[in-house]
C-alpha positions, 0 to 999 in steps of 0.5 A: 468562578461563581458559575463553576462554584454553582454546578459542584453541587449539582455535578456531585449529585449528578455523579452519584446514582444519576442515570446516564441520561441525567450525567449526559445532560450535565456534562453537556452543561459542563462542557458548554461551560468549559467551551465558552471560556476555555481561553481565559481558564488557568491551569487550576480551572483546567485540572478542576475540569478535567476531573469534573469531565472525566467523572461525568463520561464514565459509564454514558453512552458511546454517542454522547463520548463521540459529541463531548469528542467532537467538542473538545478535540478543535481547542488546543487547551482542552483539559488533558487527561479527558482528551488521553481517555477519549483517544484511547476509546476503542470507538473510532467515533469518539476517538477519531476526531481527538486523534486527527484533530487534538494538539494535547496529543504528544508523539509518545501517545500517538505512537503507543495508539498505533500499537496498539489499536486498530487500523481505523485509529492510524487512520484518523492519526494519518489526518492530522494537521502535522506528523513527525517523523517518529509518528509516520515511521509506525504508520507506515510500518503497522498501518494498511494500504488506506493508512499508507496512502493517507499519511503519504498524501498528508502535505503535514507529514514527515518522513525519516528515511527508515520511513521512506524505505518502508514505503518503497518496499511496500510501493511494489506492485501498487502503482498508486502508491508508488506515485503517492511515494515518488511524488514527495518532493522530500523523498532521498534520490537513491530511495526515488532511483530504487522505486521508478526502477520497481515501477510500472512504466505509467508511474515511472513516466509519471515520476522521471517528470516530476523530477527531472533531476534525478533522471540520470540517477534513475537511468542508472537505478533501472538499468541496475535492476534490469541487471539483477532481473537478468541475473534472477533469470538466467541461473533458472535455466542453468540449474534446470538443464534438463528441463528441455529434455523432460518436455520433450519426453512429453511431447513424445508421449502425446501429454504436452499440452496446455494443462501439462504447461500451466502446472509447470507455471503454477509451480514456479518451474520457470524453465520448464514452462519456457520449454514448453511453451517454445515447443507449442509453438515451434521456437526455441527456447532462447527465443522465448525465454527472451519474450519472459525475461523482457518487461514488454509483454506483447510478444510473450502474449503473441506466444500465447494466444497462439498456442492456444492458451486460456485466460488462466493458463496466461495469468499463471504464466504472468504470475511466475513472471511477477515472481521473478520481478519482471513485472508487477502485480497490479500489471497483470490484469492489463496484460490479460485484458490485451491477450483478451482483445488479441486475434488467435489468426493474427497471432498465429500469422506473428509466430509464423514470421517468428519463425521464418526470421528464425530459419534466416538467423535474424533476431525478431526481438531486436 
């Protein structure tokens, strides 16, 4: 081509002790050239580029490698191994758009990027027009919650179900990507039972909709779970028998009170925090280990604002319940919210009738 055979001389002057302002002009020249034609280029016209192109981007400016980036990364035949270098720039500018838009990029390349750059790399990776499964197996495995919720609600990706059990594990406590999980319509249903069970009851709603189904398989799915949280709860209060005993020990010495009940929380000692908070308020252990062990939180803040607990004390409280898996995380700070807006006088009026159903054998939690 004479138009490439003109600029050889000129590249190669350009290549040796130009300054970078002088190689940025001629590879932009350079780049025009290969833009204009690039459908009509052979293989050789290409590799003849791509060594011209590679030459001229060592050593320019970070700005003038995001511009050729921008450039190259829409056209499915740009020259290869430029392509590789500006992907694997540790300048997200000039990297992201090779990485969300390039089709040069095999998986083998993108899952070695994953590895081994950072969190703004799988991001840009998370946008691309289409993701095997080999690559959104890494991204979801290695990438941050803004990585997972991209690849996740990327319509273009594919999911293994090594990929998908990642999601669902790392779906707990987060109520947005959970439903961004649940709602993939490829998504296996024993892995879509295991995540509603693990839900919030917003998300859960939300996903027993979406897939009307599989509701009889998450029925059985939520019931299970409730199964291992009861399970989870009861040897507590079993292997902690004499947590009874240690409360009362300090109600006899006048030290029972709020402090005294938010360590036993802090610490994760959940029978003595049941305990505890029964003897505040005058009920029995079984009743309140009940309003702990159930998801419905009303109850258990009725106790609370009650026995006159703070805001701190209740979110510890909560907190060794989110432990034990009986309710999320990202729930908690609703359910401070409702104690917040509780009256102490209408909770106290509550416990009253707690009680006095107590004294006359009628379950208030049924």
């Amino acid at each position: 081509m004479t138009a490439r055979l003109a600029f050889i001389g000129e590249i190669e002057s350009a290549v040796v002790g130009a300054s970078a302002e002088r190689r940025g002009e001629v590879l932009r020249r350079v780049t025009d050239l290969f833009v204009s034609g690039s459908e009509e280029f052979t293989a050789e016209d290409l590799a003849m580029f791509d060594g011209v192109i590679l030459r001229l981007a060592t050593a320019i400016e970070q700005s003038a490698r995001a511009l050729l980036a921008r450039r190259l990364a829409p056209i499915r035949n740009s020259p290869p191994q430029i392509i590789r270098a500006l992907a694997f720039d540790d300048a997200i500018d000039v990297a992201g758009p090779v990485l969300a838009q390039s089709a040069r990029l095999d998986d083998a390349t993108l899952v070695e990027i994953v590895r081994t750059k950072g969190q703004g790399h799988m991001l840009a990776i998370s946008h691309r027009g289409s993701l095997s499964a080999a690559v959104t197996d890494v991204l979801v495995e290695l990438g941050d919650r803004d990585v997972m919720l991209s690849t996740v609600d990327n319509r273009g990706a594919s999911f293994s179900d090594r990929g998908f059990s990642i999601l669902v594990q790392r779906s707990e406590g987060d109520d947005a990507l959970a439903e961004f999980v649940g709602l993939r319509p490829e998504i296996p249903p024993h892995l879509l039972a295991v995540l509603i069970a693990k839900a919030s009851q917003t998300v859960r709603a939300k996903l027993e909709a979406a897939h009307p189904h599989a509701k009889e398989e998450v029925r059985r799915a939520v019931a299970e779970a409730a199964r291992h949280v009861e399970a989870r709860l009861r040897p507590a209060a079993l292997d902690h028998a004499a947590a009874p005993a240690a409360v009362e020990r300090l109600q006899r010495s006048s030290r029972l009170d709020e402090r005294a009940l938010a360590e036993f929380a802090k610490a994760g000692a959940y029978a003595e925090t049941v305990a505890a908070l029964a003897a505040m308020c005058d009920l029995s252990p079984h009743f309140v280990e009940q309003a702990m062990a159930r998801d419905r939180t009303e109850t258990l803040l009725v106790l609370a604002k009650a026995a006159g607990l703070s805001w701190s004390t209740v979110r510890e409280i909560l907190l060794l319940r989110a432990e034990k898996g009986v309710i999320a995380r990202d729930e908690i700070v609703q359910r401070l919210a409702r104690f917040e807006r509780l009256q102490y006088a209408t909770a106290q009026e509550i416990v009253r009738i707690y009680r006095m159903r107590a004294q006359a054998k009628i379950s208030p939690l049924t």
